[in-house]
N, C-alpha and C positions, 0 to 999 in steps of 0.2 A: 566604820565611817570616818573617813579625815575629813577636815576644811577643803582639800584641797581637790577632792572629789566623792562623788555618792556613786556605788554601784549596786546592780540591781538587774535579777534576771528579768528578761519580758516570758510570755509564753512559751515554754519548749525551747528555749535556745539564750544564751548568754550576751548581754547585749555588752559589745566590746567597746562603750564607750563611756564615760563618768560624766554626769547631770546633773546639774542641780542649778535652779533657779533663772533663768534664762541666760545660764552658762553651761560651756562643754569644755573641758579640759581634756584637748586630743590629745593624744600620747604619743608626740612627734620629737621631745628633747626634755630636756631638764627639769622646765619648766611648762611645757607645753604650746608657748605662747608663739603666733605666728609672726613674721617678722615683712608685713606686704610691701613690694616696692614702688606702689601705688592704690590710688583710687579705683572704687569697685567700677563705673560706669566708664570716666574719661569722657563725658559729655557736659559737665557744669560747667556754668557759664560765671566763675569763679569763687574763688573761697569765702567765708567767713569764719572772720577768726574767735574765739572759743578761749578767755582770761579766766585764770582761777579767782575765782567769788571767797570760796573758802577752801581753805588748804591743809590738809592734814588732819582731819578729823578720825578721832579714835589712834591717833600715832601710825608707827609704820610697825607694818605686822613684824612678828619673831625670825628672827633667823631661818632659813631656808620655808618658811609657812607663804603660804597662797597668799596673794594682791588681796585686799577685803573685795568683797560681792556689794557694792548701795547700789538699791535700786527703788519703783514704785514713787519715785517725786509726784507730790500732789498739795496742792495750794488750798488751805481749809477757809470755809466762810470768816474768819479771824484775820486771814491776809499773812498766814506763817505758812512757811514750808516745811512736807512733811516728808520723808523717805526713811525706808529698811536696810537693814545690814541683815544679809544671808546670814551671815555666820556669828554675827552679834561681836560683844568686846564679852573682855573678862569677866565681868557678873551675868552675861546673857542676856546684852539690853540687844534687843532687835527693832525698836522704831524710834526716828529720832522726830522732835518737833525744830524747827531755825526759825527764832523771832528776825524777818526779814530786816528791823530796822540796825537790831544790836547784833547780828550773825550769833547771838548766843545759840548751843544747841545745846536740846534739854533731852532724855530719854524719858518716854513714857508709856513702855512695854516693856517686859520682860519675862522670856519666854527663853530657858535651858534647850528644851529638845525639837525643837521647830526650827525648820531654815523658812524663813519668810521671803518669800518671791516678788512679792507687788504689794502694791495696794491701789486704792482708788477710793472715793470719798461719797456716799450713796446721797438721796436727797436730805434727809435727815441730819445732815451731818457727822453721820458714823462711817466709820473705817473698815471698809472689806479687804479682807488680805487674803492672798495665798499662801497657806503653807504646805512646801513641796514635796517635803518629807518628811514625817513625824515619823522617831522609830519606834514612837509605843503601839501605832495603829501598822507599821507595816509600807505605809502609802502616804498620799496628799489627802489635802482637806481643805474646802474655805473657812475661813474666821469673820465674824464679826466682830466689832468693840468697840465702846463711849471713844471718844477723842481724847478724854484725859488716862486711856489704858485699863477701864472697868469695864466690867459687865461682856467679858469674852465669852460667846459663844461659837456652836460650830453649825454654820449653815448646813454645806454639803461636806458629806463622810466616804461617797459614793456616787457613780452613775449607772443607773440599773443593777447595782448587783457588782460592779466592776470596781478594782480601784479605781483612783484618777492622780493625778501628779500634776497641778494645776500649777500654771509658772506666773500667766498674766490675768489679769480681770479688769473691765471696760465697763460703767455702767450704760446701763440703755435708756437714761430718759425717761421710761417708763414703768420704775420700782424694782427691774432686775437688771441684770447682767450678762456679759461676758465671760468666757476662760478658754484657755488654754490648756489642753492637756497635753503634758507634754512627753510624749511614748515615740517609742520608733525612733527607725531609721531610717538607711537608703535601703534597703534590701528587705526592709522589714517593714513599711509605712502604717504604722497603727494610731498614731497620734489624731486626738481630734478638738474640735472644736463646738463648745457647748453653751446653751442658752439656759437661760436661769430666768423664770417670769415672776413677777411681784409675790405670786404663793409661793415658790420654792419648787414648781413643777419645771425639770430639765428637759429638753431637747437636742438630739443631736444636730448642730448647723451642718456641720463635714464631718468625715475622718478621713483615712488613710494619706495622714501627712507626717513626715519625718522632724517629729520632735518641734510642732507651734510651736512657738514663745510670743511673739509683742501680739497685742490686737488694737486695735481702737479703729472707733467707726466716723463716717464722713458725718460731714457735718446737719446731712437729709436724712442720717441714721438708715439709710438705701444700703450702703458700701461698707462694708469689714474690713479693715485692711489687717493682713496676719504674716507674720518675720516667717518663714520656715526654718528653723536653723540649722539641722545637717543637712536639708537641700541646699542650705543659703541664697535664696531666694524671698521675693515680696511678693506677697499674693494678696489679690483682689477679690473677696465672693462677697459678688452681689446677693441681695435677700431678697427673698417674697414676701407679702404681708404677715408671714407667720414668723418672720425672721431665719427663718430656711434660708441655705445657700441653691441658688436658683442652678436647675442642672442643666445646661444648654452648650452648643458650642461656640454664640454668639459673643462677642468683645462686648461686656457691658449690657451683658444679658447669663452670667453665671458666672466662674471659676476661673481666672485668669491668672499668669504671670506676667507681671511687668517688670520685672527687674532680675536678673543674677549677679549676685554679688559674690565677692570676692576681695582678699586683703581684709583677712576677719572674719565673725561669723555675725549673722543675720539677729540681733536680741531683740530689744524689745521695741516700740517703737510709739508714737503719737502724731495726731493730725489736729491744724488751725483751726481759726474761724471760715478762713479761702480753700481748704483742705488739700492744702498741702500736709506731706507725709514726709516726719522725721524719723531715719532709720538709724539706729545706733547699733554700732557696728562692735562689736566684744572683742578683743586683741588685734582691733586696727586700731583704735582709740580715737575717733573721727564719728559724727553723723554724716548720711549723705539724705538729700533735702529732693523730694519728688513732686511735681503739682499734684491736682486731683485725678489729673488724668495717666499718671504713671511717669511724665516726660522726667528726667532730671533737670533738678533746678541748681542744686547749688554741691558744694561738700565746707563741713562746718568744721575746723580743723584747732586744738590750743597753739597758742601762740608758741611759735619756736618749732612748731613741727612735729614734736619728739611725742607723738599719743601714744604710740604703738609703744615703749618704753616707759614714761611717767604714766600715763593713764590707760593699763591696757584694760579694765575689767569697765569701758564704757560701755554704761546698759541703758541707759534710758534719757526722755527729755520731758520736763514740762515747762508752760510758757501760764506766766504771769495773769491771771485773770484782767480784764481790761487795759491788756500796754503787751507790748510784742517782745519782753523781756524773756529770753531764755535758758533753762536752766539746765545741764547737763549732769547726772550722775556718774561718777567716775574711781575707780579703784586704782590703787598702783602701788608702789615701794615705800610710799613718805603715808601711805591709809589712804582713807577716802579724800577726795574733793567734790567739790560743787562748783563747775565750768558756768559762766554768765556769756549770753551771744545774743545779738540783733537775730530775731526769727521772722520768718517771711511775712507775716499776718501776725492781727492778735489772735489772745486764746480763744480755741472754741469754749463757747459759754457752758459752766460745769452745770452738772444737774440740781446741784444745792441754790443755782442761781436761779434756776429754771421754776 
């Protein structure tokens, strides 16, 4: 296993691509990274621009070594930002805390053999993570842990019996979750998407999708919204009351695409309190901003243009609890940053508010 990719057979056959964390490192040049000569939609009704907040955290990786992976930004009842590094720094810290007012960042995890995918913040105020591939177990695993990095436990090990390779996790409002598993292909679509209830009893929402990664749900917790990444596509599944993805062929009555994207791949994403849908686009280095209803709204771009270059390893957004401050996770040449942008709405209200 390098930084610079995870590979791993699926069932019966060699999956020819490297995964890890709501990133794909295609194996198109040097470095892998796509170089798009534009926006995925071409329909926003204009840009917003995307200023580094904070700039170079963890330094710039080693000579010829992978962009760093932060992802999983989430805002703790404390009023600090919190987010993961895949691949961690040199003693293996993988979750950072940033007191918003001093941008200090502190690490308060650490964890050698886990690449950490996400996180998301439960009502209690503890920290569910993903971790996507641990090589002592073979596979993924959810995490739980205190907020000062104690008292780590392992939710889920398994779905029925299967591995899993969870990238993203969403809480639901009502003591469980979301995830992503993140499997498959185009030619192979195994990947699914699974439901976690306040005991720990899993359900499958979907499968047969090529490699989830982002989820998060509308703001009537009705609507899923889930990144595909090697479809590169946005997808809609609507739920039933049991939180099932509703199987119809109706628009807004089950399983929809509303978007194909392109210029980057499909990573993680998040939706307002208006729900609208931030899609963060991995080696285009840009969000592109959707209402509730799929239309495109905006594309959120750094200042100067240059994402796809200074920030190609953008994964993900979150938006400030009560104020429409947004915050973008981003990897590149100089280590990680943290992009600040005017977001369309405030945050949706987390569940620790709730």
């Amino acid at each position: 296993m390098t930084k610079s990719s995870l590979r791993r057979r699926s069932a019966g056959s060699a999956v020819g691509v490297a995964a890890a964390v709501g990133l794909l490192v295609v194996l198109t040049g040097s470095n892998g990274q796509a170089e798009p000569p534009g926006h995925s939609n071409g329909h926003g009704h204009g840009d917003v621009v995307a200023h580094p907040w904070i700039h170079g955290i963890l330094g710039a990786p080693a000579e010829g070594a992978a962009a760093p992976v932060p992802e999983g930004p989430a805002f703790t009842p404390e009023g600090n930002l919190v987010f993961v590094s895949a691949f961690g720094d040199a003693e293996g810290n993988k979750v950072y805390e940033v007191d918003v007012d001093t941008k200090e960042v502190t690490p308060i995890y650490n964890d050698a053999s886990s690449v950490i995918a996400s996180l998301d913040i439960d009502e209690e105020g503890r920290f569910v993570m993903s971790d996507f591939l641990n090589p002592t177990i073979g596979a993924g695993r959810i995490l739980r842990m205190n907020p000062d990095g104690t008292g780590v436990e392992t939710l889920i090990a398994d779905f029925e019996g299967t591995k899993i390779y969870p990238d993203d996790v969403v809480m639901d409002g009502k003591g469980g979750f979301f995830y992503t598993d993140m499997q498959g292909n185009i030619l192979e679509p195994t990947g699914r998407v699974i439901h976690v209830d306040a005991v720990g009893t899993q359900t499958l929402v979907t499968g047969g999708l090529a490699h989830p990664n982002g989820v998060a749900l509308s703001p009537d917790g009705r609507r899923l919204w889930v990144s595909e990444h090697l479809a590169n596509r946005l997808l809609a599944l609507d739920l039933d009351e049991t939180g099932i993805a509703i199987n119809d062929w109706a628009p807004g009555a089950g399983v929809s695409v509303y978007a194909n994207l392109s210029g980057g791949l499909a990573d993680s994403l998040t939706v307002d309190a208006d729900g609208n849908v931030y899609q963060a686009m991995y080696f285009g280095g840009r969000v592109e901003v959707f209402d509730k209803a799929g239309n495109p709204v905006t594309t959120v771009e750094p200042a100067g243009g240059d994402g796809p270059t200074r920030f190609p390893t953008t994964t993900n957004v979150a938006i400030r609890p009560g104020t429409n401050d947004g915050y973008i996770t981003a990897g590149g040449p100089e280590g990680i940053s943290i992009l600040m942008f005017e977001a369309e709405a405030e945050a949706l209200p987390q569940v620790w508010q709730e």
